[in-house]
C-alpha positions in Angstrom: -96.6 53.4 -31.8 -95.4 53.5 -35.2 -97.9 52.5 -38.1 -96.5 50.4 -41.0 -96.4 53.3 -43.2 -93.5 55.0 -41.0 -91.9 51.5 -39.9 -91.1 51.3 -44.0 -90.3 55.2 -43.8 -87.5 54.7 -40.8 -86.0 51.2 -42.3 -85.8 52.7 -45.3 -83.7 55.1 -43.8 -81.5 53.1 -41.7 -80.6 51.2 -44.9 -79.6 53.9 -46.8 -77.2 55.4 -43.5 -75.7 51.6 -43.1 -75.4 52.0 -47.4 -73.5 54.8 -46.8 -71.4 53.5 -43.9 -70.0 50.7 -45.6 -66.8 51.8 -47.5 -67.0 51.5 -51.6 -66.2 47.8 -52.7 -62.5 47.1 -53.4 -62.3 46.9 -57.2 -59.7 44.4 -57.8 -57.0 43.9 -60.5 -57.1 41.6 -63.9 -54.4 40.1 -62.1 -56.5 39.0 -59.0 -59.6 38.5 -61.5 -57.3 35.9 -63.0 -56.5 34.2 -60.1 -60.2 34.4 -58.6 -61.2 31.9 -62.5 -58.5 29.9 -61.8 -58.8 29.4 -58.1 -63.1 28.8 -58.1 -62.6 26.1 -60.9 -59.7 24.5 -58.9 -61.6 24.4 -55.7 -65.0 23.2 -58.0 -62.5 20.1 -58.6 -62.1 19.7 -54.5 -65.6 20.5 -54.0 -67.8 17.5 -51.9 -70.8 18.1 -54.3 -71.8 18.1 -57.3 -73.7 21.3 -56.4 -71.0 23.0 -54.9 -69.0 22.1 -57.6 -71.3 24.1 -60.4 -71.5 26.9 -58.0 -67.8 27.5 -57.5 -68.0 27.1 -61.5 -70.8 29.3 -62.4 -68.6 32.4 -60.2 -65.8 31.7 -61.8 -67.8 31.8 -65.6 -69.3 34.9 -63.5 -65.8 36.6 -63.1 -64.6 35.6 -67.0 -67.7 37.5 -68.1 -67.2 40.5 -66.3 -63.5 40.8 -66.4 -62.0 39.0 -69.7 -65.2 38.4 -72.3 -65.6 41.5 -74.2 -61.7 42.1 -74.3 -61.7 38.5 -75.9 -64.4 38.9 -78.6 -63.1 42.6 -79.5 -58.8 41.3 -79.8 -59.9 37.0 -80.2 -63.0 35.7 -80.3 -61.8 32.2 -80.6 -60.8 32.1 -77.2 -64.2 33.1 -76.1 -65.4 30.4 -78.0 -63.0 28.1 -76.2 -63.7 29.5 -73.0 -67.3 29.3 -73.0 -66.7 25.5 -74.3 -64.5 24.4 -72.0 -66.8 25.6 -69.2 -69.9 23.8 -70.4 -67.5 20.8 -70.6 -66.5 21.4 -66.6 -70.2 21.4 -65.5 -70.6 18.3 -67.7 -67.4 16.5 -66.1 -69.0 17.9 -62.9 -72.1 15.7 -63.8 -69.9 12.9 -64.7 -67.9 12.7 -61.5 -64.8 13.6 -64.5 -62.7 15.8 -62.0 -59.8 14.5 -64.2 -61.1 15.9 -67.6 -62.1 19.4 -65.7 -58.9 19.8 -64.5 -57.5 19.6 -67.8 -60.6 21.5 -69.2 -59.7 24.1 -66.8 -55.7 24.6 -68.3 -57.4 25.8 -71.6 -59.6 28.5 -69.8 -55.9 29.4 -67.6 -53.9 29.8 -70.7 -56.4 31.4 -72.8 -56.5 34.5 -70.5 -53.1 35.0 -71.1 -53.6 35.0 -74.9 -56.5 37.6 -74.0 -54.3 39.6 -71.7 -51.5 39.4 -74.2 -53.4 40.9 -77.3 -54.7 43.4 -75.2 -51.4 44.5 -74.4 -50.6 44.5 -78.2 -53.6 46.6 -78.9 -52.6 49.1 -76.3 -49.7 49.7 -77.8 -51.5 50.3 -81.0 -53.9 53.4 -79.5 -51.0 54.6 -77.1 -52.6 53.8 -74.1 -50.1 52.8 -71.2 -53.1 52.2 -68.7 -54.7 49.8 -70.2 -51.2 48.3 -70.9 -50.4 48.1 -67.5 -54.1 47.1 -66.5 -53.6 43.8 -68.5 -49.6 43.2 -68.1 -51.0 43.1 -64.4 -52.7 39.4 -65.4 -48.9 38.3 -66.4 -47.2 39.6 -63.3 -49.3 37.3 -61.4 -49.1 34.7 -63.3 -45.6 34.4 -63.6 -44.1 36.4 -61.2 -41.7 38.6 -63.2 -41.4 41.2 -60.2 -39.5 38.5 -58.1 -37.4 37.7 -61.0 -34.4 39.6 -62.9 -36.4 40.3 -66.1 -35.6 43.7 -67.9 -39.0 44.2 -67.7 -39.0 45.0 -64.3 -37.2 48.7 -65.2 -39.3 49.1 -68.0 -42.6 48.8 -66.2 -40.8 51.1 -63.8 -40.1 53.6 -66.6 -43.9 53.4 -67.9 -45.5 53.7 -64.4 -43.3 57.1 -64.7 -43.7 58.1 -67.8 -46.9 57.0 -69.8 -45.1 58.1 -73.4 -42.4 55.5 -73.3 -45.0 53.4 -74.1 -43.9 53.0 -78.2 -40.8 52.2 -77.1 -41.2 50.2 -73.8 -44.1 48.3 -74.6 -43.1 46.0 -77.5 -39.5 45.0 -75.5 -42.0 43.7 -72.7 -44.0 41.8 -75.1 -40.9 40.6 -76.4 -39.8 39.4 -73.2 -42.9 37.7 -72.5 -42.8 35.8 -76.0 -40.0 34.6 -74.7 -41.6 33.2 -71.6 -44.3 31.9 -73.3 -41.8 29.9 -76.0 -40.0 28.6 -73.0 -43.6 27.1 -71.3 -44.1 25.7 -74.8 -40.8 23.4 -75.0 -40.7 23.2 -70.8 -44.3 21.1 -71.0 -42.8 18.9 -74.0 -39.9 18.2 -70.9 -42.3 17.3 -68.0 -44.2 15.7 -70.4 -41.6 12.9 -71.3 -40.1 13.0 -67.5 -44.1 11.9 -66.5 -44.0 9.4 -68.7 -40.8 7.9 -67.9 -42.0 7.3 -64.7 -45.1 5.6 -66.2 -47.7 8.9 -64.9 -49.6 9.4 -68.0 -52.2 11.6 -65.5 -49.3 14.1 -65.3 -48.4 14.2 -69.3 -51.9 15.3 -69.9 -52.0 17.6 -68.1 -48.8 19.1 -69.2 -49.4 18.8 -72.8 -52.7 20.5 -72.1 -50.3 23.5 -71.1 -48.0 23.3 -73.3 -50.8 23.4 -75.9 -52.5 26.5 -74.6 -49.1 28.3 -73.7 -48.1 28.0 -77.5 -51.4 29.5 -78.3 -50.0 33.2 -76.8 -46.9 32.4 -79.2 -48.8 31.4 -82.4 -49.1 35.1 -84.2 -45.7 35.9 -83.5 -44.7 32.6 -85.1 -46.9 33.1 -88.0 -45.5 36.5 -88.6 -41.8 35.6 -88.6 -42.0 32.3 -90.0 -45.3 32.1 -92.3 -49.2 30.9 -91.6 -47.9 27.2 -92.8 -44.6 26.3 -90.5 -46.6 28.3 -87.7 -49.7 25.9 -88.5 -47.5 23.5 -88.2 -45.7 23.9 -84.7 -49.5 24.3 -83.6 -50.2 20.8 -85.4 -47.3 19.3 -83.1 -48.8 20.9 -79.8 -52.1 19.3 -80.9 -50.7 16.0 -81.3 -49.2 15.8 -78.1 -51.7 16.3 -76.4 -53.6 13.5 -78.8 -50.7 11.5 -78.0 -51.4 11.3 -74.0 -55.1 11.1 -74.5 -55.0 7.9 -76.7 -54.9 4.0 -75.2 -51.3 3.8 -76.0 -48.7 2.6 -73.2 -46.7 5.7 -71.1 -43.4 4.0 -72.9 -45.2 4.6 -76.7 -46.4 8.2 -75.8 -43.0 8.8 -74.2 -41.5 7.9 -78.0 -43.9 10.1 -79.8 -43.9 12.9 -77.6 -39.7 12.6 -77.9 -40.6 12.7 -81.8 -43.0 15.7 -81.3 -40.3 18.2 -78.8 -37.4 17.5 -81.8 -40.1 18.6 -84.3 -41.3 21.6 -82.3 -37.6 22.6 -81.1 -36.7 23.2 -84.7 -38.7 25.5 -85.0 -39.0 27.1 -82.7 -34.8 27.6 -83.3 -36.0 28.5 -86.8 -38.6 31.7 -84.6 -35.4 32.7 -82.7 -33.3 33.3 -85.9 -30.4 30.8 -84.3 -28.0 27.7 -86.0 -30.1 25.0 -86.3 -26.9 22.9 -87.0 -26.7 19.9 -84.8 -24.5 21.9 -82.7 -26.7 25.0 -82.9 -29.3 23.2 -81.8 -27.8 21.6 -79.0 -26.9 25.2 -77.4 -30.1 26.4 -77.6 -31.5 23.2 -75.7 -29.0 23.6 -73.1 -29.9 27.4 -73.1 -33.2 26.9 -72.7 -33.4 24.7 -69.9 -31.0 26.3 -67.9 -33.0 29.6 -68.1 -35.9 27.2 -67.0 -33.8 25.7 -64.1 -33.4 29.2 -63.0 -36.8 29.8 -63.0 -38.2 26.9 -61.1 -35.5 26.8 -58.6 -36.2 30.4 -58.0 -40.0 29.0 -56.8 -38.6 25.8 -55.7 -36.2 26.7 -52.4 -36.0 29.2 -49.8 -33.7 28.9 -46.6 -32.3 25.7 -48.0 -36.0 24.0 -47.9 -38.2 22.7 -50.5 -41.3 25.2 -50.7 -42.6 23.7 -53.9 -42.0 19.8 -54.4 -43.5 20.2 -58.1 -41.1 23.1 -58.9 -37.8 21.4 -57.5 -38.5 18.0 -59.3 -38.9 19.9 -62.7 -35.3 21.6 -61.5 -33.7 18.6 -61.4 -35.6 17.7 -65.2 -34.4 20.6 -66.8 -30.8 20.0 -65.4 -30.7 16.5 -65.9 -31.6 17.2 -69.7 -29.3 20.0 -70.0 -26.3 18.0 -68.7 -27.5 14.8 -70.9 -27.2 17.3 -74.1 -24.0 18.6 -73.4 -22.3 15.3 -72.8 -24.0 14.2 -76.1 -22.5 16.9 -77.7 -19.7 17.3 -75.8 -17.0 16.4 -78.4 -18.0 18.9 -80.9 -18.5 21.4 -78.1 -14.8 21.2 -76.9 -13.5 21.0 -80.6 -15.0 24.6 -80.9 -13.6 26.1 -77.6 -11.8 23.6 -74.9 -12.0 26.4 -72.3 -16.1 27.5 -72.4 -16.8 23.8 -73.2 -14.7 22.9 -70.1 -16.3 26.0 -68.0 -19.7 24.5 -68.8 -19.4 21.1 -68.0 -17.6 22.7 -64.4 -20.7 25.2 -63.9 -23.1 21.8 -64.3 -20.9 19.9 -61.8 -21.3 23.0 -59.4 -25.2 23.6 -60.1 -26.2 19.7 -59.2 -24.2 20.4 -56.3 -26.5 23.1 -55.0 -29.7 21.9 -56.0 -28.8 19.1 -54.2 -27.9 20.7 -51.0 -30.7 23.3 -51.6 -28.8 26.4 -51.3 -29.7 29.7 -51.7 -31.5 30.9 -56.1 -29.3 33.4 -56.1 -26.3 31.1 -56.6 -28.1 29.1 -59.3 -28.7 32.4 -61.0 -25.2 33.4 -60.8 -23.9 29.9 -62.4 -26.8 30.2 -64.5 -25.1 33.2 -66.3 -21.7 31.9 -66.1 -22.8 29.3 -68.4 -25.1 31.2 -70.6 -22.1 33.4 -71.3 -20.0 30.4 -72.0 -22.8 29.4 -74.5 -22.9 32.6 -76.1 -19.3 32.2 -77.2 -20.0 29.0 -78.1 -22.4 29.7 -80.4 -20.2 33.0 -81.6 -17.8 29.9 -82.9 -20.4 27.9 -84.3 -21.6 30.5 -86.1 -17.8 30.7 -88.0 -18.9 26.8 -89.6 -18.2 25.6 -93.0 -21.1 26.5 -95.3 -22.7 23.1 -96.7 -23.5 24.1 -100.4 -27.4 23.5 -101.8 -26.3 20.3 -103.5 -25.1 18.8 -100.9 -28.1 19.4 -99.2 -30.4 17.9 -102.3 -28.0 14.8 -102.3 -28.5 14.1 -98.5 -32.5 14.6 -99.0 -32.3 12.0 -101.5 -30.8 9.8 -99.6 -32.9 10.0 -96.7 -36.5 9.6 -99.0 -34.8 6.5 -100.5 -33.9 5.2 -96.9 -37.6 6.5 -95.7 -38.9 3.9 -98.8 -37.1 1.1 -97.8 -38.4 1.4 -93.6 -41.8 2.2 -94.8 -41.8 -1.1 -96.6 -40.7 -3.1 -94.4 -43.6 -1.6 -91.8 -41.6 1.0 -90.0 -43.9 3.4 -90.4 -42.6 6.1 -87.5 -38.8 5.9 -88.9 -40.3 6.4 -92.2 -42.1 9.9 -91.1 -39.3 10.6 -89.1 -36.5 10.2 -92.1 -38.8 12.4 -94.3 -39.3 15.2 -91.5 -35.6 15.1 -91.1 -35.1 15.5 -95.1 -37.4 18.5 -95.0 -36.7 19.8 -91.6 -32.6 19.6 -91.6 -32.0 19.8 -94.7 -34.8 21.1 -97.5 -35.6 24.3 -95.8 -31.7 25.5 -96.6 -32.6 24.6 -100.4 -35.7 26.8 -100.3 -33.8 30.1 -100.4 -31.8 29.3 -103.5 -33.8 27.5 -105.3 -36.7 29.8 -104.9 -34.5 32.3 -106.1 -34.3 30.6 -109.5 -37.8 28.7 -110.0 -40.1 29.5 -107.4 -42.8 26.8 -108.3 -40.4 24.2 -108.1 -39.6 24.9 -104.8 -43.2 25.1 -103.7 -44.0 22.0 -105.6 -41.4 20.0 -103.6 -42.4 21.7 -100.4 -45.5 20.7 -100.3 -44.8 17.4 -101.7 -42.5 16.3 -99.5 -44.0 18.2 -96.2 -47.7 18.0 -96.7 -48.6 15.2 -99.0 -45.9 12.4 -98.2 -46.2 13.1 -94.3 -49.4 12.9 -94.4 -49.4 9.4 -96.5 -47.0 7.9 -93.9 -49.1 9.1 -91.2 -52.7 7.4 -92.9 -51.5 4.4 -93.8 -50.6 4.9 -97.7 -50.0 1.7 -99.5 -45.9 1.1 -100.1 -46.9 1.0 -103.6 -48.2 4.7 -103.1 -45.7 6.2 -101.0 -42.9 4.9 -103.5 -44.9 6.1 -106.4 -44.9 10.0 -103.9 -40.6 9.6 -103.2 -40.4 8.8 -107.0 -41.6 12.1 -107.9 -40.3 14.2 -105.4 -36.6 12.3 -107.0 -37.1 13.2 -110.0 -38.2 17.4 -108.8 -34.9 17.5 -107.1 -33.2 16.0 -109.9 -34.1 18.9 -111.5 -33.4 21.1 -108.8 -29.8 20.2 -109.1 -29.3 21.8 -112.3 -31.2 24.9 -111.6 -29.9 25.9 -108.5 -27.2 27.2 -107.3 -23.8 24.4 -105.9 -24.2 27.5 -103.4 -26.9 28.9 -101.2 -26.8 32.7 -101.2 -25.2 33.2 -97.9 -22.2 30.6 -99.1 -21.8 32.5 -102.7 -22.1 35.9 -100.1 -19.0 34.3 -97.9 -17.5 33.0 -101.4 -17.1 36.7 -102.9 -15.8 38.1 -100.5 -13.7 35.5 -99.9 -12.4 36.4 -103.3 -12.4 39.8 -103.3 -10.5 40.1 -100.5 -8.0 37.4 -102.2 -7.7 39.8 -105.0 -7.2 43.0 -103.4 -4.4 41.5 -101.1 -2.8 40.2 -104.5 -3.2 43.7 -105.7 -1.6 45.2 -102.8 0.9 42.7 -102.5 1.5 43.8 -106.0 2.0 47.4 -105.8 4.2 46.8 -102.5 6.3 45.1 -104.9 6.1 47.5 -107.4 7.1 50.1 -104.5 10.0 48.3 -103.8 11.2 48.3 -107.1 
């Protein structure tokens, strides 16, 4: 018989062989830690308890601490902050029987990780370390998918898994890339957004301007750095109010007006980011651009062997399409005017792509039309590009005209044509007056800027007497009175075109000149 003293003796040892049996634990990827958040809060949300609710949330808070916390408070530590919030808000919806706030609760912790993953990719570039690059671009590759999907960063990743010193060169084209992902998510929830609330589902326009909210937040920095800490501040304003929008009392048609209001303001500028023509016609290539590139996309996850796979993801198809096609036709006049042929290939390609997303056929047609078109676009826009210059006066005159007509509308009580008439004075038309006037009396420029922008917006938007608001446009007049005979008739890239416009009059008169003197 065994005393107690050896029972301990041998079960101590027959837990350290079946320790040493049992293979090492699989250490998983960012990319699966990711999915493991996002998948415990989703199934808290199906849970049939409150208790098994909190549990599924308290492994994935488990998971976020151990995987993505200290990478957020060393490169953000505002999306920690947000993080940790949003899950004490979870267990309190949990409490609540909220499932709906959770869900949305849970979008900000989904998103943030990107932003996390993101600026740790940025700051792996910065120390020259291709691991821990490719550690945290592993979180995106889940996410989205890019491996399925003809990105060039599919051979770049390639060339770094290869070669760890392409890194300075490699690894700010994939960030690029995924900027541009992430600027496409931000205008793509805008879309769903207003196609929810046309059919009256203000549940789904939540939750997409939750995303499109915490999608833009990836984008922000870059924004800030090409366009300034104010117009970046800004587009982030617009994502906030949308999502402010679909959380108010209003009916889906009023937030489907606003939120119309809110993607014009945010597609500007986002233009403005890309460095495009944010001309009327400009702007409508881009849109179509973008939305093709997103029909590509979600068809790709949409259809396989001509059946619907993901309902969600074909309905958002036939969104993007439907939008595409309904800014073409609106611009369709211009469009043709600048090139009868690509116009004409377009509107073909869109006859031949609702064709197969009706019938379901195979991505890889999509993405071939898909190209087509974005090729056609491209020369489009080559010809846009060739435009008449509109000098700086004629850009103060229209500005005027617009505060006078935002005067008269915010008298007579239509306060949202009002705000609208003043973004469009500033938006269209006072940012090409910036450049040239700046050039000549920089404080002046500022003045009006922020004037117009900030202080008369935000009058409109409170509620400002008529009396007020007047007393605001009165002012602003009388600055761009006084613009007029400071600045320029032409904005620099105009007198640029104007020179050598001239110059290349005079030196063809010159050698027109000395051919006749030759001939002499």
């Amino acid at each position: 018989m065994l005393n107690t003293y050896d029972k301990s003796v041998l079960f101590g040892m027959i837990t350290l062989v079946l320790v040493a049996s049992v293979p090492l634990a699989f250490s998983s990827t960012l990319g699966e830690d990711w999915k493991s958040v996002k998948s415990s809060l989703s199934d808290a949300e199906k849970s049939n308890t409150v208790t098994e609710s909190l549990s599924k949330v308290d492994n994935a808070h488990l998971t976020y601490i151990n995987s993505f916390k200290n990478a957020a408070l060393e490169v953000d530590s505002q999306s920690d902050t947000l993080i940790e919030n949003a899950i004490d808000n979870i267990v309190t919806n949990h409490n609540n029987g909220d499932t709906e706030m959770a869900s949305l609760n849970r979008q900000i912790i989904d998103k943030t990780i990107y932003k996390i993953a993101f600026m740790k990719m940025e700051s792996s570039i910065k120390q020259n370390d291709s691991a821990e690059f490719l550690n945290w671009y592993d979180v995106m590759e889940k996410k989205f998918k890019i491996s399925e999907k003809e990105y060039e960063t599919n051979s770049l990743i390639s060339e770094l898994q290869s070669d760890a010193s392409l890194l300075t060169t490699n690894g700010p084209a994939i960030n690029e890339e995924l900027l541009g992902i992430f600027k496409l998510k931000t205008i793509e929830e805008l879309e769903e957004a207003i196609a929810a609330l046309d059919e009256g589902n203000i549940k789904n326009a939540k939750k997409f301007t939750y995303e499109g909210l915490y999608y833009y937040r990836t984008l922000h920095p870059a924004v800030e750095e090409r366009l300034g800490t104010e117009t970046a501040n800004e587009l982030l304003h617009e994502m906030q109010e949308s999502v402010e929008v679909t959380m108010s009392d209003k009916s889906a048609s009023e937030m489907k007006e606003e939120i119309e209001h809110i993607s014009s303001e945010v597609e500007l500028i986002i233009r403005d980011y890309e460095g495009g023509d944010v001309s009327e016609v400009g702007l409508a290539l881009s849109g179509i651009k973008d939305r093709l590139n997103l029909v590509e996309a979600e068809y790709f996850d949409a259809v396989k062997d001509s059946k619907i796979i993901d309902q969600e993801e074909y309905d958002e198809t036939i969104v993007f399409l439907t939008k595409a096609r309904e800014i073409f036709n609106e611009n369709e006049q211009s469009l043709m005017a600048l090139s009868n042929s690509d116009a004409s290939s377009l509107e073909k390609n869109f006859d031949e792509l609702n064709q197969i997303v009706t019938a379901k056929e195979n991505p890889n047609q999509v993405s071939i039309l898909v190209g087509k078109s974005l090729n056609a676009i491209s020369s489009l826009e080559d010809l846009a590009g060739g435009s008449v210059q509109i000098d700086t006066i004629e850009y103060i005159v229209e500005i005027e005209h617009l505060l006078n007509q935002a005067k008269t509308e915010y008298r007579l009580g239509n306060t949202q044509l009002a705000f609208d008439l003043v973004s469009e004075a500033y938006l269209d038309n006072y940012e090409f007056v910036e450049g040239p006037l700046g050039e000549v009396d920089h404080d002046l420029m500022e003045k009006i800027e922020v004037d117009m922008r900030e202080e008369l917006r935000f009058m409109i938007q409170s509620g400002a007497s008529p009396d007020a608001v007047d007393v605001q446009i009165d002012m602003i007049l009388v600055d761009l009175s006084q613009a007029k005979t400071v600045v320029p008739e032409f904005g620099s890239i105009a007198l640029l075109v104007l020179f050598v416009a001239i110059t290349s009059i005079v030196i063809l008169s010159r050698k027109s000149s000395l051919l006749s003197l030759n001939r002499i």
